[in-house]
C-alpha positions in Angstrom: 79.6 97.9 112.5 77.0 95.1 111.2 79.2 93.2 108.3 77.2 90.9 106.2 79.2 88.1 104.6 77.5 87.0 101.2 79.3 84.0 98.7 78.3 83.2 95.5 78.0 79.4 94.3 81.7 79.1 93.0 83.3 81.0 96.1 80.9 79.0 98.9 83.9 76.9 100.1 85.4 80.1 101.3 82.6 81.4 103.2 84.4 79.8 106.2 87.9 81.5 106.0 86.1 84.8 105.3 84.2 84.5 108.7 86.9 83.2 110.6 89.2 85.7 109.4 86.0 88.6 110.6 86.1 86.9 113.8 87.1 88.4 117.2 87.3 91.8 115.8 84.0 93.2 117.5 81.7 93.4 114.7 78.5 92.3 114.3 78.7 89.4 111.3 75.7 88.3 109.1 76.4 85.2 107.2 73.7 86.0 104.5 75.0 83.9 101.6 76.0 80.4 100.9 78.0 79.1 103.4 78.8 75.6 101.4 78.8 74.5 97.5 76.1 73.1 96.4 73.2 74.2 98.8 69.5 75.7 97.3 68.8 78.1 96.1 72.3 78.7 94.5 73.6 82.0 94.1 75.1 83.3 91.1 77.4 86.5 91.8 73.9 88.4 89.8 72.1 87.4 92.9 74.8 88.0 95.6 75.3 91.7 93.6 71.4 92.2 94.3 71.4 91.3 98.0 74.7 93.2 98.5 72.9 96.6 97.3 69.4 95.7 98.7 70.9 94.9 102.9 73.1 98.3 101.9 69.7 100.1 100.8 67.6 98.7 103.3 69.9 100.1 106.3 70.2 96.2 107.2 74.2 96.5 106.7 76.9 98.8 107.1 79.8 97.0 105.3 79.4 93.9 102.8 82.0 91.4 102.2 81.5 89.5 98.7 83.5 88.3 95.8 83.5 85.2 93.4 85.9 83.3 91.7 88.2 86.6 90.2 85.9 89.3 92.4 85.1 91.1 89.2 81.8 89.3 87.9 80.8 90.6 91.5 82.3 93.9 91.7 80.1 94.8 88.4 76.9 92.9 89.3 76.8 95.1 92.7 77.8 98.5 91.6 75.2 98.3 89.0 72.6 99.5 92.2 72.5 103.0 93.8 74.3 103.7 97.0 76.9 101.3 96.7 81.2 101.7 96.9 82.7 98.5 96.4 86.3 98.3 96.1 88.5 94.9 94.5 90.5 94.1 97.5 93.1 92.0 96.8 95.9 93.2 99.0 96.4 94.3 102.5 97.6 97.6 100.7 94.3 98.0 98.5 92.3 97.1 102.2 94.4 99.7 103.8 93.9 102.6 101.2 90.3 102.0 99.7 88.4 103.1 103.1 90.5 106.1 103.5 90.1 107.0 100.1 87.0 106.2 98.3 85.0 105.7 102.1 83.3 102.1 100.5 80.9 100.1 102.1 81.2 97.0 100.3 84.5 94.8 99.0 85.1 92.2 96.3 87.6 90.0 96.9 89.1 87.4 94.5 88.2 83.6 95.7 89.6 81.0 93.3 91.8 83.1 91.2 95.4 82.6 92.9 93.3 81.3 95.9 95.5 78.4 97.8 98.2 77.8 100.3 98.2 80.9 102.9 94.9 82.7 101.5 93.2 82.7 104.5 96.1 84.1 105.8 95.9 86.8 103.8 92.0 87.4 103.9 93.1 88.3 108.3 95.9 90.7 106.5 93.2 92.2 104.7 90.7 92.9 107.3 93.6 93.7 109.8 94.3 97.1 107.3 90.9 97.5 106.3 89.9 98.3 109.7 93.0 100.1 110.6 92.0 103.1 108.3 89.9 105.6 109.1 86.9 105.7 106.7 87.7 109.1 104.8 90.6 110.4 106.0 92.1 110.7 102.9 95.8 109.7 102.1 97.7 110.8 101.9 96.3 113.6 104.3 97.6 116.5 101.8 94.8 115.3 99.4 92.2 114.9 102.2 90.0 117.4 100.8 90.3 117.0 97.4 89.0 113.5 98.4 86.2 114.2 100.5 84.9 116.7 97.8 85.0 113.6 94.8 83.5 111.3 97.5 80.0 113.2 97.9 80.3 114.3 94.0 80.1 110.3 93.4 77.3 109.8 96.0 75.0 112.5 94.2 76.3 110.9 90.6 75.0 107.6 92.2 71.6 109.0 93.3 71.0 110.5 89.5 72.4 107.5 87.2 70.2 105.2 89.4 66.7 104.5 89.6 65.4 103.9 93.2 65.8 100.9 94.9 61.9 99.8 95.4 61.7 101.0 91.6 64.9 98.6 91.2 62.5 95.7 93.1 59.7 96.3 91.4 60.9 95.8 87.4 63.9 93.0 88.6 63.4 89.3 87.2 62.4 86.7 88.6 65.6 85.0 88.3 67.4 87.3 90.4 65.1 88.2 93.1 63.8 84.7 93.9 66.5 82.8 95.1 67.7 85.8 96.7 64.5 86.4 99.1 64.0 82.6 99.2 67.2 81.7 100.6 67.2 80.8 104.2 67.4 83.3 107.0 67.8 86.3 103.8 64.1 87.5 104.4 63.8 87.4 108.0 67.4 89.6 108.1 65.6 92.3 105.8 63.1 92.4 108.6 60.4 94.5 106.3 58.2 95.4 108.7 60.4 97.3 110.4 62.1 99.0 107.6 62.4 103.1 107.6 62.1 102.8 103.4 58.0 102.2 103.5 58.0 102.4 99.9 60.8 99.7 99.5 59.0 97.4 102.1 55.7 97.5 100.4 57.5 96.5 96.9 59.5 93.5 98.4 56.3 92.2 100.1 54.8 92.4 96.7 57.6 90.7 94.7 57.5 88.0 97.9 54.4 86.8 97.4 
């Protein structure tokens, strides 16, 4: 699995327990956001939500890891994209349960809120039961199906309450998709030449120039 690891501005501080706690674990990590406070171009949790959705729609990741100070700002900046499940992780329980059932490929966890003595700790609990369920099993197994069916009815809602993604990159401001594609290393991960979305690739080399 290739996990990208994204912080916002008030979370960049963290960006070192997150990766340590992803660590050994045999994923494949991105460290696509700030790694440190204070480094250009800063992200608000608007531009870490847009580069969330955009590595998810772009095939470029299959799980991302985000948050900000509570998680929420960034749990509603990303899920307003198509294609994307994002789950507020704040316990190993949540970890353990939200894979199984809602079958997410992206997690907000809180970062400043209640965030001190132990939390990296808890951020290895985390991953520890997020990657001991199996993504869509259900739970408990008597509601497996009843699950699976609501999962792919939320996929197709996604598709119909969303616009495209290149559409998405096309009408987006400024402020948001600057210091996202200007960041460092951002634009050579989305690797647009090679990307199977032709339509998306064209737009982003447009809004890049």
């Amino acid at each position: 699995m290739r996990i990208a690891v994204i912080n916002e501005t008030s979370a960049a501080d963290r960006n070192r327990d997150i990766t340590a706690a992803l660590e050994g674990r045999g994923h494949e990590l991105v460290n696509a956001g700030m790694k440190k406070s204070g480094e250009p171009p800063e992200l608000t949790y608007i531009n870490t939500g847009f580069m969330s959705a955009l590595l998810l729609n772009a095939g470029r990741a299959d799980l991302v890891v985000g948050g900000c100070g509570t998680g929420q700002g960034y749990l509603n900046a990303v899920m307003q994209y198509p294609g994307v499940v994002c789950g507020h992780i704040l316990t190993p329980l949540d970890a353990w349960l939200f894979p199984q059932i809602n079958g997410g490929n992206c997690i907000a966890l809180m970062l400043n809120q209640a965030y001190g003595w132990g939390s990296d700790v808890n951020l290895k609990l985390l991953f520890d039961a997020l990657f001991s369920a199996e993504q869509g099993a259900g739970y408990p197994p008597s509601r497996k199906e009843s699950q699976c069916q609501s999962r792919a009815r939320l996929a197709d809602l996604s598709k119909l309450s969303h616009r495209p993604m290149a559409e998405i990159i096309g009408r987006i401001e400024e402020q948001i998709i600057r210091p996202a594609l200007d960041y460092p290393g951002f634009w050579e991960l989305l690797d647009v030449e090679t990307l199977a979305d032709r339509e998306l690739a064209q737009t982003l080399k447009q809004r890049r120039r």
